[in-house]
C-alpha positions as CSV (number, residue, x, y, z in Angstrom):
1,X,-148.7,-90.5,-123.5
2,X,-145.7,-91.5,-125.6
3,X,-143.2,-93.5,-123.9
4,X,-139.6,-94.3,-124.8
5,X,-140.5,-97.4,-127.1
6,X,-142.9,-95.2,-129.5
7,X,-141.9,-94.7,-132.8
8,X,-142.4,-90.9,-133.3
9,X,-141.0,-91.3,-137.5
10,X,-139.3,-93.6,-139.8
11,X,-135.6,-93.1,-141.7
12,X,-136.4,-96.2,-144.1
13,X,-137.2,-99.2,-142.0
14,X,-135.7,-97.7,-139.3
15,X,-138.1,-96.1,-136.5
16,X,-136.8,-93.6,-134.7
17,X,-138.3,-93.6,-131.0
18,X,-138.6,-91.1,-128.7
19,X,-136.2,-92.2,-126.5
20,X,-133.5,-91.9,-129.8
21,X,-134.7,-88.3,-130.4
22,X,-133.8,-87.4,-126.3
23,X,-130.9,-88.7,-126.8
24,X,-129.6,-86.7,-129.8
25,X,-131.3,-83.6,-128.2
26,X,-129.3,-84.1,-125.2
27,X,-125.7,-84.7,-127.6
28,X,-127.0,-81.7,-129.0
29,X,-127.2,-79.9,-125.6
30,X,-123.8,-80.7,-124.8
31,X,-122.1,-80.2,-128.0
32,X,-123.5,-76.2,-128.3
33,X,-122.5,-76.3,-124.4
34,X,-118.9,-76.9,-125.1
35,X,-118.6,-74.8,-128.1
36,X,-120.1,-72.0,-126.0
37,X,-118.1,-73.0,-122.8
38,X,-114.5,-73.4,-124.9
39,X,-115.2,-69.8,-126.8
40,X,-115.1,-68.1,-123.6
41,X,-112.5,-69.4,-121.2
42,X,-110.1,-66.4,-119.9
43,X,-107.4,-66.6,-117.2
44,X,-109.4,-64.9,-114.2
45,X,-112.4,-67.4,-114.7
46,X,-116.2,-65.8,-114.0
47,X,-118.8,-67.6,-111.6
48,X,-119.4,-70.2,-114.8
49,X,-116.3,-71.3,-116.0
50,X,-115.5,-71.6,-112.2
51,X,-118.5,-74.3,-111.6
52,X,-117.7,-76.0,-115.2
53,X,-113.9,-76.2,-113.6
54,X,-115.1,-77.2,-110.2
55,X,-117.2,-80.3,-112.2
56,X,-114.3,-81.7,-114.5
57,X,-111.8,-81.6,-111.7
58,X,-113.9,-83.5,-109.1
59,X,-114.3,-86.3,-111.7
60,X,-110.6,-86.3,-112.7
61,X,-109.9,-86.8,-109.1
62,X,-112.4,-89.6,-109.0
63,X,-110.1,-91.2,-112.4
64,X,-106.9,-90.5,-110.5
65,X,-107.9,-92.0,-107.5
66,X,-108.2,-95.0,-109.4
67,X,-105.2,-95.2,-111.9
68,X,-103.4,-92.8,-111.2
69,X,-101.1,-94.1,-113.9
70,X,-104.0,-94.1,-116.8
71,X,-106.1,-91.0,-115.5
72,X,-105.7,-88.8,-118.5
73,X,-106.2,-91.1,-121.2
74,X,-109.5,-92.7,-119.0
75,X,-111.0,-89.6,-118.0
76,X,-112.9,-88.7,-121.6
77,X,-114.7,-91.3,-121.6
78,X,-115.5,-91.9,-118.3
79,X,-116.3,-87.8,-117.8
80,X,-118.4,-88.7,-120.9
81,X,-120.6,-91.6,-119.4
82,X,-121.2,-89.7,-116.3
83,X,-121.9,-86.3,-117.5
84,X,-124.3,-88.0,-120.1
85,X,-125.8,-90.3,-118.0
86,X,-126.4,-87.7,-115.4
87,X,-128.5,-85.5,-117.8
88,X,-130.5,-88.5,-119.3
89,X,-131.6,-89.3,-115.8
90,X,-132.9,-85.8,-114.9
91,X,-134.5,-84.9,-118.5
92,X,-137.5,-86.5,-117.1
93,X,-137.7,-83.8,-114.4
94,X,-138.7,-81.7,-117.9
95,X,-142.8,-82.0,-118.4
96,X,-143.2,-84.6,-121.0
97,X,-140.1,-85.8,-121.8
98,X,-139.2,-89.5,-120.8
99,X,-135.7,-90.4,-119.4
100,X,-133.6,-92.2,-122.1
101,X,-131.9,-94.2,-119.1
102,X,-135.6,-95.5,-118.4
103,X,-135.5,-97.1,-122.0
104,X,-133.8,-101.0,-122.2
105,X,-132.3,-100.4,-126.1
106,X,-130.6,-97.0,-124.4
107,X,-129.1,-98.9,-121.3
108,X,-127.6,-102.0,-123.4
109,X,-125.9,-99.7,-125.9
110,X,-124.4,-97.7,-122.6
111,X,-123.0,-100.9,-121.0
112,X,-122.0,-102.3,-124.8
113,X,-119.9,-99.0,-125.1
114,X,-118.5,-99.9,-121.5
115,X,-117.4,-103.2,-122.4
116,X,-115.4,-102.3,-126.0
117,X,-113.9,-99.8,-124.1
118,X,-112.5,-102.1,-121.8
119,X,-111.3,-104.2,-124.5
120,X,-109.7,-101.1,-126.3
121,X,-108.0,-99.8,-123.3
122,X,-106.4,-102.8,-122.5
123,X,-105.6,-103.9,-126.5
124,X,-103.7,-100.2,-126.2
125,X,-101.7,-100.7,-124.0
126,X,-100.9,-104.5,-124.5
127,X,-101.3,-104.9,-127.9
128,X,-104.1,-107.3,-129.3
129,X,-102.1,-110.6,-129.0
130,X,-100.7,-109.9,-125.5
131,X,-104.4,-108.7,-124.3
132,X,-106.3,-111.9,-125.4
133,X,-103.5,-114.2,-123.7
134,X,-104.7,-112.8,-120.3
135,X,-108.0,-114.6,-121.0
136,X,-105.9,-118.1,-120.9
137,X,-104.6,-117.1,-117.4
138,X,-103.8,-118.4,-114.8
139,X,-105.0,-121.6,-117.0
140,X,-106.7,-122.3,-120.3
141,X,-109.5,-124.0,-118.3
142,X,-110.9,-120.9,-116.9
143,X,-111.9,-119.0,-120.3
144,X,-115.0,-120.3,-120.3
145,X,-115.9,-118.6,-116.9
146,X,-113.7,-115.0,-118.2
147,X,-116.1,-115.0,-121.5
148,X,-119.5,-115.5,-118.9
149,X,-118.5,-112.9,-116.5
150,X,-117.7,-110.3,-119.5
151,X,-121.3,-111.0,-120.8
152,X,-123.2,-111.2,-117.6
153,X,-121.3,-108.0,-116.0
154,X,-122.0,-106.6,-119.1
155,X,-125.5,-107.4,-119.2
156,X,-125.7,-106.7,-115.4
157,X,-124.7,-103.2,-116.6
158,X,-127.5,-102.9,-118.5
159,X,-130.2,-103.7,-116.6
160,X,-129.7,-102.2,-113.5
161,X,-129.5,-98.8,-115.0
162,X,-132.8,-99.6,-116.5
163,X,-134.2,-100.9,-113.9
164,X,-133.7,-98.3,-111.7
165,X,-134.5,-95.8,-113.6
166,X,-138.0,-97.3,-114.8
167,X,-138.7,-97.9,-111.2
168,X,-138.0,-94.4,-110.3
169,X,-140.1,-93.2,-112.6
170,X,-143.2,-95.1,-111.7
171,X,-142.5,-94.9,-107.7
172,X,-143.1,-91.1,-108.8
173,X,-146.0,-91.6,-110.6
174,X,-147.5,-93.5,-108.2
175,X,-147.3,-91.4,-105.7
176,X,-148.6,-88.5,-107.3
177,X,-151.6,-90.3,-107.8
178,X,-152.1,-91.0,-103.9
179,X,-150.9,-87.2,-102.4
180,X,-151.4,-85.2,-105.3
181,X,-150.0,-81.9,-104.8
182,X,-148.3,-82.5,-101.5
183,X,-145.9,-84.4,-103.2
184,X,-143.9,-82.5,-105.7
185,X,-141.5,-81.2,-104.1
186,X,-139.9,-84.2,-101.4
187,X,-140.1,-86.2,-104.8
188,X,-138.3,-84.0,-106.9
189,X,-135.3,-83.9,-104.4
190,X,-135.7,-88.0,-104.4
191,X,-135.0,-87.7,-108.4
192,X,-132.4,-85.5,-108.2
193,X,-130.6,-87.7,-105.8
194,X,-131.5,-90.9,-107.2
195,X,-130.4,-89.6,-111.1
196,X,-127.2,-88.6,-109.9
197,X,-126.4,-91.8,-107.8
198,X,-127.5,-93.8,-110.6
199,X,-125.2,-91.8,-112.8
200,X,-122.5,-92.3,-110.5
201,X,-122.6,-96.1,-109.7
202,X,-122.9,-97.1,-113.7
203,X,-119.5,-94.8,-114.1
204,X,-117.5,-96.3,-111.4
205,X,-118.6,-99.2,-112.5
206,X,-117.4,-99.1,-115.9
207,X,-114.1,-97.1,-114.1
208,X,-113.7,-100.0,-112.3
209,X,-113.6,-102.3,-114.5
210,X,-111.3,-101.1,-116.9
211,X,-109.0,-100.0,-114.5
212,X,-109.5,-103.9,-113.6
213,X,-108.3,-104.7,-117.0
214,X,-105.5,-102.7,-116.9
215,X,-103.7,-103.1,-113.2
216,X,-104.3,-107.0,-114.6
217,X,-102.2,-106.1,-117.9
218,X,-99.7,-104.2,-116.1
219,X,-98.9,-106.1,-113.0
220,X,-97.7,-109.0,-115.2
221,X,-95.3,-106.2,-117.3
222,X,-93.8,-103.0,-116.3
223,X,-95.8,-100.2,-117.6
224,X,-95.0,-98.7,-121.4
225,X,-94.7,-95.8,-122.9
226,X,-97.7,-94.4,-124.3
């Protein structure tokens, strides 16, 4: 059975593996999703536009809880990691397919995306100069120890997602192997609640810290207009 390293074809040089190709399959999901979603929003919503509703606003509030100042402009992308995320964790549930979480390559770019966009929130609002002086304070002697805990948060990121998900993965598989048939079901709900959680954590995570970026930026100036 394939796994998410394989290499099912090659653009050039390039191999594409299969965790690549669930990837773009689950952009693609989501892209037709919202086109068909956005196409068919009214005023006196139906039982599906009420869920989709129900889903965006619980993770707003989940952004606003946590800069309430900066919800708007944080809640794309951070909606984006967690909705993503979320769906990559459970597309193993689908016979045959492998979770693109479960792949190391798939996790690193994840947590790199996570750490620019920490940068480029913070370079937004403070402007590139202003944002890189925060790295000299409270004194130039400590930027040595704010460059390792961007890279090993960053890296920390990375691997747990992986981790977790790999571990998941073969916990299951092992455990069909022992009860067989009497197992499906209790581990199923263990997968469903474990993708989600993971989902969860590696979003407040990356919620956290740029809103850690950003309180730091703006408690030494008064905020400015956007």
């Amino acid at each position: 059975m394939l796994d998410g390293t394989h290499a099912l074809f090659y653009l050039g040089p390039v191999g594409i593996s299969t965790a690549v190709v669930t990837t773009w399959g689950i952009m693609a999901v989501f892209i037709l999703t919202a086109w068909f979603l956005s196409r068919r929003l009214t005023i006196d919503p139906g039982p599906l536009q009420i869920a989709v509703e129900g889903v965006v606003q619980a993770i707003h509030s989940a952004v606003y809880e946590v800069l309430p100042r900066r919800a708007d402009s944080v809640f794309p992308f951070v909606a984006t990691l967690w909705l993503f995320i979320g769906v990559a964790n459970l597309s193993s549930l689908i016979p045959g397919v492998h979770s693109p979480t479960g792949n190391i390559s798939v996790t690193t770019a994840l947590a790199l995306l996570v750490f620019c966009s920490v940068h480029w929130f913070g370079i937004r609002i403070e402007g590139l100069r202003r944002y890189l002086k925060h790295y000299l304070s409270p004194s130039p002697i400590l930027l040595p120890f704010h460059i390792i805990a961007e890279v090993t948060r960053t890296l920390a990121l990375a691997v747990r997602l992986f981790g977790n998900m790999m571990s998941l993965e073969m916990a299951a598989f092992m455990v069909l192997l022992v009860a067989g048939l009497f197992a499906p079901i209790p581990l199923l709900m263990l997968h469903i609640v474990e993708a989600i959680v993971q989902a969860y954590i590696f979003g407040m995570l990356a919620l956290m810290y740029i809103a850690g970026a950003i309180q730091t930026l703006e408690a030494r100036q008064p905020l400015k207009e956007e």
